[in-house]
C-alpha positions as a printed NumPy array, in Angstrom:
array([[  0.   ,   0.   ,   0.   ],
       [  1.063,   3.758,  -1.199],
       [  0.308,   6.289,   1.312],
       [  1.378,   9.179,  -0.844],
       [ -0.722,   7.835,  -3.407],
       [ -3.656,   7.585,  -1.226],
       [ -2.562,  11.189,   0.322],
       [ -2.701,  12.496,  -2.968],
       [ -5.681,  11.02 ,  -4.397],
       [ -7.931,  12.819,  -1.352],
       [ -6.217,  16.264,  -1.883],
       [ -6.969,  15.76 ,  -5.391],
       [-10.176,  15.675,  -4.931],
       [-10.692,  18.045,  -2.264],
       [ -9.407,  20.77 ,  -4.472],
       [-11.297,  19.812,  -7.415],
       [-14.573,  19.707,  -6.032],
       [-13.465,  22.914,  -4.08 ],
       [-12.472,  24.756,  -7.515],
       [-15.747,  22.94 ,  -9.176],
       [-17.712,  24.802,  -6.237],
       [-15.905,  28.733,  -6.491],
       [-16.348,  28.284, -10.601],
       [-20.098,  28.997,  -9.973],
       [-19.428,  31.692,  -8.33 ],
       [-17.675,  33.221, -11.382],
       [-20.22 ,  34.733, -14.527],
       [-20.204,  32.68 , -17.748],
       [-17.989,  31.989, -20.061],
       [-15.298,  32.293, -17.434],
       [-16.733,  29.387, -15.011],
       [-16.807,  26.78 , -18.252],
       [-13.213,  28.105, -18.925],
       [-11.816,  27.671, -15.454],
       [-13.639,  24.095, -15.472],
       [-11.962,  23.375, -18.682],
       [ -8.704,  24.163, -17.013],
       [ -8.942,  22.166, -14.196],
       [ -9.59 ,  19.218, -16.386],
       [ -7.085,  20.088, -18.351],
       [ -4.158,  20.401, -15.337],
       [ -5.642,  16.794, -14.146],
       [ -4.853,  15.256, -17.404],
       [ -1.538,  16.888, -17.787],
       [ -0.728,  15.62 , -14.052],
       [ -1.929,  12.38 , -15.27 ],
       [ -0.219,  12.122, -17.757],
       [  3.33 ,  12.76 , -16.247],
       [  2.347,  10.747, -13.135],
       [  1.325,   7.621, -15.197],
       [  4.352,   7.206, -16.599],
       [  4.639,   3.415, -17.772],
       [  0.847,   2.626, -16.478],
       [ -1.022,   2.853, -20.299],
       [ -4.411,   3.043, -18.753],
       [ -3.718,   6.437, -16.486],
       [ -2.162,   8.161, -19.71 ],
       [ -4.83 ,   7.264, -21.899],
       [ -7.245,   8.511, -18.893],
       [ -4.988,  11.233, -19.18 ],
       [ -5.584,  12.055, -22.194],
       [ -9.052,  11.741, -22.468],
       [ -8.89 ,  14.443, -19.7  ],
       [ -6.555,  17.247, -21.833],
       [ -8.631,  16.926, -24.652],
       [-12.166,  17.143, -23.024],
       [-10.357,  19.844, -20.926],
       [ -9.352,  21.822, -24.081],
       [-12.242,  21.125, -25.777],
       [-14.08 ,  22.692, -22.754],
       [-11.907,  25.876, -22.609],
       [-11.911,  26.661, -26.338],
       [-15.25 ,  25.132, -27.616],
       [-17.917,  24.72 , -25.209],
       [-18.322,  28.046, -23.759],
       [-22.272,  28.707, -22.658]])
């Protein structure tokens, strides 16, 4: 068992649903583009962090480009 791993894995998500909750706060298109972002940053950390592990970098990228994708395409 990783405790790091673990560690990071709650702090992860304690600051993305905390970011997810302040980006509603924030008018539009600038809350789909700081969503966008964040997935964005989670694939990229993926990414490195996967290294040798296929199924985190292709989870990885599935993340950048939905993140991208968010930030450039989908604004509301």
């Amino acid at each position: 068992m990783n405790l790091s791993r673990q560690v990071l894995g709650i702090l992860g998500l304690l600051i993305g649903f905390g970011l997810y909750s302040l980006s509603g706060r924030l008018g539009a298109p600038w809350n789909s583009v700081l969503i966008g972002a964040v997935f964005a940053g989670l694939g990229i950390s993926a990414l490195v962090y996967g290294r040798g592990e296929r199924w985190i970098q292709g989870l990885g990228l599935a993340l950048l480009l939905y993140g991208l994708v968010r930030v450039f395409f989908l604004h509301r």
